[in-house]
N, C-alpha and C positions, 0 to 999 in steps of 0.2 A: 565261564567260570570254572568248570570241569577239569577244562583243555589247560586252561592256569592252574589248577591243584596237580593234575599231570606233570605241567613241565616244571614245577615248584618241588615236586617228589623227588622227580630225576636227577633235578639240581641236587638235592640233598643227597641223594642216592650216590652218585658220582663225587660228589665231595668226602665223604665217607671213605670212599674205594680209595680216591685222591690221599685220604690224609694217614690211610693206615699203614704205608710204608714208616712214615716216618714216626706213627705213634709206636711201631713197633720196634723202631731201632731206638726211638728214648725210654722205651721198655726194657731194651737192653742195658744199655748203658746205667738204669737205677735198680738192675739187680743185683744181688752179690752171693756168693758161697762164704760159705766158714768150713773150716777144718781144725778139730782140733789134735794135735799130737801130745803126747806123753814122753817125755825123756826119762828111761827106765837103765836099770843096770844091763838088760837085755837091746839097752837101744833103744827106737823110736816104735812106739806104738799109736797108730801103726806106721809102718815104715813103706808104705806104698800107696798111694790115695789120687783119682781121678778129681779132674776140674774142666770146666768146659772155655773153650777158647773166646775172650773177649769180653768175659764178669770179671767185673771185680772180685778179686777174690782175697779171702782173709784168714790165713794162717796162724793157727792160735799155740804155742812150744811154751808146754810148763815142765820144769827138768826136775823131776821128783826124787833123781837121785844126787846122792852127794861126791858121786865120782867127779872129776876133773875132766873126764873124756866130754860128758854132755853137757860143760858151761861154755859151748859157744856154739854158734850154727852159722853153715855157709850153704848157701845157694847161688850156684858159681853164674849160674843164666841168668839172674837175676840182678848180679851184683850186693849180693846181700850176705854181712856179716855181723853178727850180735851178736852179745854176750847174753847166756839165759840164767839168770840169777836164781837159786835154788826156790822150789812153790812159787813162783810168779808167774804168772802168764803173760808173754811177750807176741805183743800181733807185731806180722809180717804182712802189709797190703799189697798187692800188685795187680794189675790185669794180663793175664799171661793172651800173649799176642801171636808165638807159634803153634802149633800143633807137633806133638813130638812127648819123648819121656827125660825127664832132666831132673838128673841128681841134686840133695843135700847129702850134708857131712857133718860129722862136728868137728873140732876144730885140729883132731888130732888125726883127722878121715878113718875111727875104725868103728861109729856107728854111722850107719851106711840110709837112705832111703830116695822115695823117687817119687816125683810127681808127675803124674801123666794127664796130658792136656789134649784133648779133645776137641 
């Protein structure tokens, strides 16, 4: 009876070990970032922000100003081009899959910023 709650342990034990790769990578996969940015007459606030490679990640661009330079945004790695309509907040979703620092723009490229991926 012993020697069965023994090898009944191990079983569980080693199934455990067995299954936490993969609880770990479906852990990845249902986590996510948010970032939010500001479109200011100064540009993006802020204009430089870290994200870790292989989250979902969620970009949030409300353009507070009423310049014409920050109603649109491009993210050239991404393939992403929007229009940011004055106080609205416009999410950007992606899972960034390099490792590397890769520029946005707006749409006239003279507010500048960068997101660095990890």
């Amino acid at each position: 009876m012993i020697r069965r709650s023994i090898v009944m342990s191990l079983v569980m034990l080693f199934a455990g070990i067995a299954a936490s790769p993969a609880q770990t990578k479906h852990a990845h996969k249902t986590q996510s970032q948010t970032i939010r940015v500001n479109v200011t007459d100064a540009g993006y606030q802020p204009d430089s922000f870290q994200v870790r490679r292989g989250i979902l990640t969620k970009l949030i661009f409300t353009r507070r100003t009423e310049s014409d330079c920050g109603a649109v945004l491009v993210i050239p790695k991404y393939g992403v081009h929007r229009d940011l309509p004055l106080n609205t907040p416009v999410v950007v979703t992606f899972r960034p899959r390099d490792t590397g620092t890769f520029n946005f723009t707006c749409g006239m490229n003279m507010f500048r910023g960068q997101i660095i991926v990890d």
